[in-house]
N, C-alpha and C positions, 0 to 999 in steps of 0.2 A: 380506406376511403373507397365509397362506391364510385366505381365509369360513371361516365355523363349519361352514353347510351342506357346502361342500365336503371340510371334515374328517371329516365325516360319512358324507359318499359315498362318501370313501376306507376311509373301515374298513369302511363296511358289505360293498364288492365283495370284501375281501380274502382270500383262502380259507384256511379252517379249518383248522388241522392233524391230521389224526385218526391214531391210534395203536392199532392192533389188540390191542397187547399191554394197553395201559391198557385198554381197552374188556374185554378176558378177565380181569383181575384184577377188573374192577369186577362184572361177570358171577357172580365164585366169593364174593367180599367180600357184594355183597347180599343171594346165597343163603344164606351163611352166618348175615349178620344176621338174616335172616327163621326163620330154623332157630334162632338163640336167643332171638330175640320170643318165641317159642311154647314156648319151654322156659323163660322169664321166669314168661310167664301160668299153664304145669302145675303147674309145680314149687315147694315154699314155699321162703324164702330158705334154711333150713336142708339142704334138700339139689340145692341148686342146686353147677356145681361149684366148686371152692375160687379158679381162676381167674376166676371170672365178678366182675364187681363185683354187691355186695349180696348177698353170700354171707356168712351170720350164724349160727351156732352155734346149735341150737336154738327158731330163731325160725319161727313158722308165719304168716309176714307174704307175702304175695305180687308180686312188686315190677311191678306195673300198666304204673307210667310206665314205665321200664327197658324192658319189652318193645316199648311204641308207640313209645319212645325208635329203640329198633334195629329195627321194623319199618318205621319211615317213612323211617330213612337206609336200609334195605335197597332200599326202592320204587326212592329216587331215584337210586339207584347202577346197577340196574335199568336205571331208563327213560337215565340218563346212555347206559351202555352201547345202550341202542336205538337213541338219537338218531346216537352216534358211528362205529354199525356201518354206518348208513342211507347209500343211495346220495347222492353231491354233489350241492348244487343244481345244477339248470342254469342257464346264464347268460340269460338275456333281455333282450334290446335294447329302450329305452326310448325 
């Protein structure tokens, strides 16, 4: 049976897989979320567009949450893509 620690050690050295395609979809998804946050908070639900969720006939209600909603997945799709595009660690001998 392997230590715990050493299970430990083994995941932590084991290199990442990164994926440049995932990394540009997360890139265009983010942008896009942050571009409907902002069209959340202008726009009342009544003319917001018909596919957006919280699109209501007539109603002059502003959907608050909705917007912070897709503006914070938008950050973290974002920063996802930063951390995924960034150079590999280097290894260092302990």
């Amino acid at each position: 049976m392997v230590p715990r620690m050493e299970i430990v050690r083994l995941w932590h050295n084991r290199p990442v897989p990164r994926s440049r395609a995932l990394a540009y979809a997360a890139i265009v998804i983010g942008i896009l979320l942050i571009v409907a946050a902002v069209v959340y908070w202008i726009e009342p639900a009544r003319s917001l567009p018909s596919f957006f969720p919280g699109h209501e006939s007539g109603s002059p209600h502003h959907h608050v949450k909705h917007g912070i909603a897709a503006f914070l997945v938008g950050l973290a799709l974002l920063a996802y893509a930063w951390f995924a595009t960034g150079e590999p660690r280097s290894k260092t001998s302990s």
